[in-house]
C-alpha positions in Angstrom: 46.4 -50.5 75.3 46.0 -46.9 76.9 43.0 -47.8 79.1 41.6 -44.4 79.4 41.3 -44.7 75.4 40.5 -48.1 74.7 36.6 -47.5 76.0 35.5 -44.6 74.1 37.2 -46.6 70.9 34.6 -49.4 71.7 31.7 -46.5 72.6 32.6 -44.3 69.0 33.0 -47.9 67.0 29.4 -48.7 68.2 28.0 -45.4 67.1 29.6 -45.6 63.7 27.8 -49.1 63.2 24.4 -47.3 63.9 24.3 -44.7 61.3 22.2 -45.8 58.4 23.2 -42.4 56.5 25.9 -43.5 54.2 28.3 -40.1 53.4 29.3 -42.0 49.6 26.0 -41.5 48.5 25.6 -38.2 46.4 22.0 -37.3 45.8 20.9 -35.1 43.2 17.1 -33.9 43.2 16.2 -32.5 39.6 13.3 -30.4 38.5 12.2 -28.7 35.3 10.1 -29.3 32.3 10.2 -31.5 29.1 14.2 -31.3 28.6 14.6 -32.6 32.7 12.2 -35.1 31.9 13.8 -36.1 28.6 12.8 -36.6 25.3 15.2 -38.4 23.9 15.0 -42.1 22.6 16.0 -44.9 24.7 19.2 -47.0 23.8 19.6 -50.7 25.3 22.9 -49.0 26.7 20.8 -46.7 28.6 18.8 -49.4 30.0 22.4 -50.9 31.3 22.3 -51.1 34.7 25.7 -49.5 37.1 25.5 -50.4 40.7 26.7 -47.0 41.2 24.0 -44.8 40.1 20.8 -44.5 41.4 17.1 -43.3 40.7 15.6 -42.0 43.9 12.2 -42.5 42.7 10.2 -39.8 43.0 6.4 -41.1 40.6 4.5 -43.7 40.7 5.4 -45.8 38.2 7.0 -49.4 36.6 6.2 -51.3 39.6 8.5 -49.3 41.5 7.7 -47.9 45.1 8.3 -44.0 45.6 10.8 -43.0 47.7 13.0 -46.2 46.8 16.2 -46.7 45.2 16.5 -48.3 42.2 19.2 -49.2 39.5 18.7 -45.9 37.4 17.7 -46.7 34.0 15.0 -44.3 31.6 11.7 -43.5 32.8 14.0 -41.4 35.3 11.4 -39.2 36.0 7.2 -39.7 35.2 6.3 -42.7 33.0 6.4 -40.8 29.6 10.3 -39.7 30.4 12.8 -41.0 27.9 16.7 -39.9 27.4 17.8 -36.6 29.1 19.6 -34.3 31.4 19.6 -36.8 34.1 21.1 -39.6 32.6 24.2 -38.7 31.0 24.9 -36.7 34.4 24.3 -39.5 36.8 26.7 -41.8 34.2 29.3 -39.2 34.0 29.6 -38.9 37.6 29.9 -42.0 38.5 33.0 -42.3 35.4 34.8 -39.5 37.3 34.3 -40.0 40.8 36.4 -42.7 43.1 34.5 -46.4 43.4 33.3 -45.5 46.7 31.0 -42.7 45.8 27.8 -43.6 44.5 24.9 -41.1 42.5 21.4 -40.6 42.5 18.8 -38.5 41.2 15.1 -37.9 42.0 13.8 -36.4 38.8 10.6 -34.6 39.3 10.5 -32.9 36.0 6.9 -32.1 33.5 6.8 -30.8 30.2 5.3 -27.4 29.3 5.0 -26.3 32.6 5.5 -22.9 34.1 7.5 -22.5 37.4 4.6 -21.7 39.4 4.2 -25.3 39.3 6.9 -25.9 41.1 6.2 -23.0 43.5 4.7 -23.9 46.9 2.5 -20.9 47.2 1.3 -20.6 43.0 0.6 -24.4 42.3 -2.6 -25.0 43.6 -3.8 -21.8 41.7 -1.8 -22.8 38.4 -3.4 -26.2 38.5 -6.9 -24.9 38.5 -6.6 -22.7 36.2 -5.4 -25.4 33.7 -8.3 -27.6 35.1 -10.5 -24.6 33.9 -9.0 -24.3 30.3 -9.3 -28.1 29.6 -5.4 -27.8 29.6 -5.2 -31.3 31.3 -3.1 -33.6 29.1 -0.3 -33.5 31.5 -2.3 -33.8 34.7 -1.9 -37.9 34.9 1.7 -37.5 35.2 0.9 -34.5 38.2 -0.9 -37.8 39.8 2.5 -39.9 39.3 4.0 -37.1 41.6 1.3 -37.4 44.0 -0.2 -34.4 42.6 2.0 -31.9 44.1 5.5 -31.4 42.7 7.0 -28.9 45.7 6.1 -31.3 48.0 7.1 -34.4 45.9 10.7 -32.6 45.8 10.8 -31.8 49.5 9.3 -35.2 50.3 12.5 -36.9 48.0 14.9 -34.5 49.6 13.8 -35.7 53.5 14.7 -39.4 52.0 18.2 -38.2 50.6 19.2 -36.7 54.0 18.3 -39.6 55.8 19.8 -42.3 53.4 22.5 -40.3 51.8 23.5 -36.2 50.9 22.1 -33.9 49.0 24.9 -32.4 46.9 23.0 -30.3 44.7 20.1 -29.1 42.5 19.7 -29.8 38.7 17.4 -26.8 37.0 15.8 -26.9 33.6 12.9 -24.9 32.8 12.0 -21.6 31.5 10.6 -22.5 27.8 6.5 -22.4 28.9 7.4 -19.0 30.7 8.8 -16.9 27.9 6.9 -13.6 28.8 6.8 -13.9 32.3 9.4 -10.8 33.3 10.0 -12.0 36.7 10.7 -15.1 36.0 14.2 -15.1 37.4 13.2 -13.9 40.6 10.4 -16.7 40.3 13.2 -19.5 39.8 15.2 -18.0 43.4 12.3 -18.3 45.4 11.6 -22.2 44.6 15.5 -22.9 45.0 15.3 -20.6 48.5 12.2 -22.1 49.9 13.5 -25.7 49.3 16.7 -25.0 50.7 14.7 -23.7 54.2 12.4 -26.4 53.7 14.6 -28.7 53.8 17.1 -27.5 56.6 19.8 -27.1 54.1 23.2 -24.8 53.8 22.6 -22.9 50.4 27.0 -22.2 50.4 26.8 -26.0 50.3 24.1 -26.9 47.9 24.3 -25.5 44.4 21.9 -25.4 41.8 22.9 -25.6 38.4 20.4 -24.0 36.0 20.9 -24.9 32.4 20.4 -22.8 29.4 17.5 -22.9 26.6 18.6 -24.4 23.5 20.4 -21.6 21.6 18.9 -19.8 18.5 22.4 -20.7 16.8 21.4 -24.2 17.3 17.7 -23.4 16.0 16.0 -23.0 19.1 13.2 -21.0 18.8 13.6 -19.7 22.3 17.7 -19.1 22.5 16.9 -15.1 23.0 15.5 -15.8 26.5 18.7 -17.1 27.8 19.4 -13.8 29.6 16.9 -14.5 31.7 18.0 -17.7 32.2 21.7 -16.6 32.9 20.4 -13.6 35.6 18.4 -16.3 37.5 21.6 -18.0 38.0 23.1 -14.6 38.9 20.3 -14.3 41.4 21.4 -17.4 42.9 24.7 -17.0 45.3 25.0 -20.8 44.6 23.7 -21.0 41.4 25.7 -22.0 38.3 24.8 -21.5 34.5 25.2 -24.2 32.5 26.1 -23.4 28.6 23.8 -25.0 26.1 26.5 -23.2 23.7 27.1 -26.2 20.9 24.3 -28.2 22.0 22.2 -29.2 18.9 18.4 -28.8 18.8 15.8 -31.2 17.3 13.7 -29.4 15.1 10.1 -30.8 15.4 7.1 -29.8 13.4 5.7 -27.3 15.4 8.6 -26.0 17.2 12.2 -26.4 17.9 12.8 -26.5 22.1 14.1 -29.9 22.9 17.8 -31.0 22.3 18.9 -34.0 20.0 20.4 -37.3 21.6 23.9 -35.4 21.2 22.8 -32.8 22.6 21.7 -34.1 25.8 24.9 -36.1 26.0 26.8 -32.8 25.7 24.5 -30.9 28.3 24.4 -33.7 30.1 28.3 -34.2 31.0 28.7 -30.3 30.7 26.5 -30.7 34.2 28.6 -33.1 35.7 31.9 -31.1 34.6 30.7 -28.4 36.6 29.5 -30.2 39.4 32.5 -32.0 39.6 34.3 -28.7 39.5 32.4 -28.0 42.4 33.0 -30.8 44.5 36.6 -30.5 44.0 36.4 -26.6 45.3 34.9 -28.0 48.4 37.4 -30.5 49.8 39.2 -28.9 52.4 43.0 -28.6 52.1 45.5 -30.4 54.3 49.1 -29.4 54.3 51.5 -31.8 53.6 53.1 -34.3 56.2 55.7 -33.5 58.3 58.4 -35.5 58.0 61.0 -33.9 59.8 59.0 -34.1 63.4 61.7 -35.9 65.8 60.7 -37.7 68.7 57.9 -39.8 67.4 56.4 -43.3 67.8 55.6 -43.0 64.5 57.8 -43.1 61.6 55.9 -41.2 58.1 56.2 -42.4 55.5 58.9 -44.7 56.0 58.5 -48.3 55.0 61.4 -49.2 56.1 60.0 -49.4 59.4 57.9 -52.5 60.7 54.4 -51.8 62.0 54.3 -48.3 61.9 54.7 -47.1 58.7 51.6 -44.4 57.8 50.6 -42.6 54.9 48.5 -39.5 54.3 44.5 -39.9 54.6 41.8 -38.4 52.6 41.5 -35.1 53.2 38.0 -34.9 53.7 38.6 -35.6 57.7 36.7 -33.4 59.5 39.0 -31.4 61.2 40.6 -29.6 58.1 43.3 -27.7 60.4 45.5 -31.1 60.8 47.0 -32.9 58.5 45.5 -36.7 58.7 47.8 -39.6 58.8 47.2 -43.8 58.2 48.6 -46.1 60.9 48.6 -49.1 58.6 49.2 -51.9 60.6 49.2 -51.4 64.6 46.7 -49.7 66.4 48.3 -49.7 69.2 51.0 -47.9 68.4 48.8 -45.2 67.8 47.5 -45.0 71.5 51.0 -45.5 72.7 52.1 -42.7 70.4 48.7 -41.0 71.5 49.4 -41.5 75.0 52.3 -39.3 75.1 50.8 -36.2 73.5 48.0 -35.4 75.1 45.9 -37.3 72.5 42.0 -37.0 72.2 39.4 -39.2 70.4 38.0 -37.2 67.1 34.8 -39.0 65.1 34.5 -38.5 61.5 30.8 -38.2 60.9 31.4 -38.0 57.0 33.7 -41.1 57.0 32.1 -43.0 60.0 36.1 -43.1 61.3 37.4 -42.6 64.4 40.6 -40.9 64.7 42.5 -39.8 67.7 44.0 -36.2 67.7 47.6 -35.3 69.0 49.8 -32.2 68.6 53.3 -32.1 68.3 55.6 -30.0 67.5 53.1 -27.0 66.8 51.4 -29.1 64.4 48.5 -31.4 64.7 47.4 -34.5 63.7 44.9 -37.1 62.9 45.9 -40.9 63.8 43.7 -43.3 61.8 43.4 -45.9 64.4 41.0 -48.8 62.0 44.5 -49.2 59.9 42.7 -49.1 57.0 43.8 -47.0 53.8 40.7 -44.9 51.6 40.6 -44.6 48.2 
């Protein structure tokens, strides 16, 4: 083995080992009132457990330490949750995405509530003044968020980039703040001041705000959903999710919350468009050459022992060459790396180490573990 190489192999291997941030684990952190939190009834299915989808949990509740990960099953959010927005998403996702991926959510989410309380600089004020109008019903599941919900949110989101990534935002709210004019503007500066908060890249994190339930479904507030559609216009990175067929449950007093189908409609109708997201964001990878001459590698060519190769994922972090397996000899990557000025190149996503060579004008990406992603 190239010894100028075979060092900073052992070096980049070590570091890999002692990353406790694992890139396959997609975290979600949801916020809202009563339709985030969920009022649907709870099924025995939705109690099923899937190893692949996560509650990141963000109250104090069912015996279950904040800021852990559990097997997601309903309360998602504050005791009282039931069925929603939350966990048809996290179960679709996990459906469509590879084996290796895995979901969670941290649902902070109360019902009734304006998006002051959600705002770091109005939620002090807005508590209080419900303190002061005996409006307090909903104040013991403020105490299952530690009595803060911006900094229940931001506290989740420091666990997610630590154990995981944040891939997004899930928004539902806007019913308890039907005459508030600048309520759109409102909405933007929560999503803005968690994204500085949080030292994240807003062209990377979107936040998908969902629409009231319609007033062809019954909803009583369906008019306001221009509002809710220009607070997603406000948002570069925000994305309007149609509540457009979802139906409504029609309670005595009012009609605001969705039916059991129609959270399993919004639900996925999230996940479709987060989905659609995440596929817009791989990086593209042209396609192998295969009629390079001159190499110690033959592509794509099983005909030959111990060096056939086959394309990577394309997630590699250097998205200007095209990523290739060596499937069975390592060393014949360093030989072949030897000879073209190669270089060592760590994939923090994939905690990989590759080694970089260029020939022919083209470059590429030598897998040198041998082993074949999903």
């Amino acid at each position: 083995m190239h010894k100028s190489i075979f060092p900073a192999l052992v070096v980049a291997a070590t570091v890999s080992l002692s990353f406790a941030q694992d890139p396959n684990l997609h975290i979600y952190l949801a916020y809202g009132q009563s339709n985030m939190s969920g009022q649907a009834d709870v099924t025995a299915a939705d109690r099923a457990e899937d190893p692949r989808f996560l509650v990141l949990r963000a109250a104090n509740h069912s015996n279950q330490k904040v800021g852990e990960f559990y097997p997601a099953a309903p309360p998602m959010g504050h005791s009282a949750s039931k069925v929603g927005i939350v966990d048809i998403f996290g179960r679709k996702m996990v459906k469509e995405l590879p084996d290796s991926i895995k979901i969670a959510v941290a649902n902070v989410a109360i019902g009734g509530q304006s998006i002051d309380l959600f705002d770091k600089d109005r939620n002090k004020a807005y508590v209080q003044n419900a303190k002061n109008k005996g409006d307090t019903w909903w104040i013991q599941y403020l105490d299952e968020y530690g009595g803060d919900l911006y900094k229940r949110i931001v506290e989740m989101g420091k666990i997610a980039k630590e154990k995981g990534v944040i891939k997004g935002f899930l928004f539902h709210q806007g019913e308890a703040d039907y005459q508030m004019n600048d309520w759109p503007k409102r909405v933007k500066k929560v999503y803005d001041d968690l994204i500085k908060d949080l030292g994240l890249d807003s062209t990377k994190v979107p936040i998908l705000v969902g629409e009231l339930a319609t007033t062809a479904a019954g909803g009583d507030l369906g008019w306001r959903n221009s509002a809710v559609a220009e607070a997603a216009s406000l948002i570069p990175n925000g994305h309007l999710i149609s509540a457009e067929g979802c139906p409504a449950l029609k309670e005595p007093n009012y009609t605001l919350h969705f039916t059991r189908k129609g959270y399993e409609t919004f639900g996925e109708r999230y996940a479709e468009k987060m989905l659609e997201l995440l596929k817009k964001a791989e990086p593209e990878v042209p396609p192998v050459d295969t009629s390079a001459k001159d190499t110690a590698v033959a592509v794509a060519d099983s005909s030959v022992k111990d060096s056939s190769v086959s394309v990577a994922d394309t997630s590699v972090a250097d998205t200007s060459t095209t990523a290739i397996h060596n499937s069975k000899s390592t060393e014949l990557a360093i030989r072949y790396s030897s000879k073209n000025n190669g270089h060592l190149v760590y994939d923090e996503k994939r905690h990989k180490v590759f080694i970089s060579v260029e020939k022919n004008g083209r470059k590429w990406l030598i897998d040198v573990t041998g082993g074949r992603n999903r």
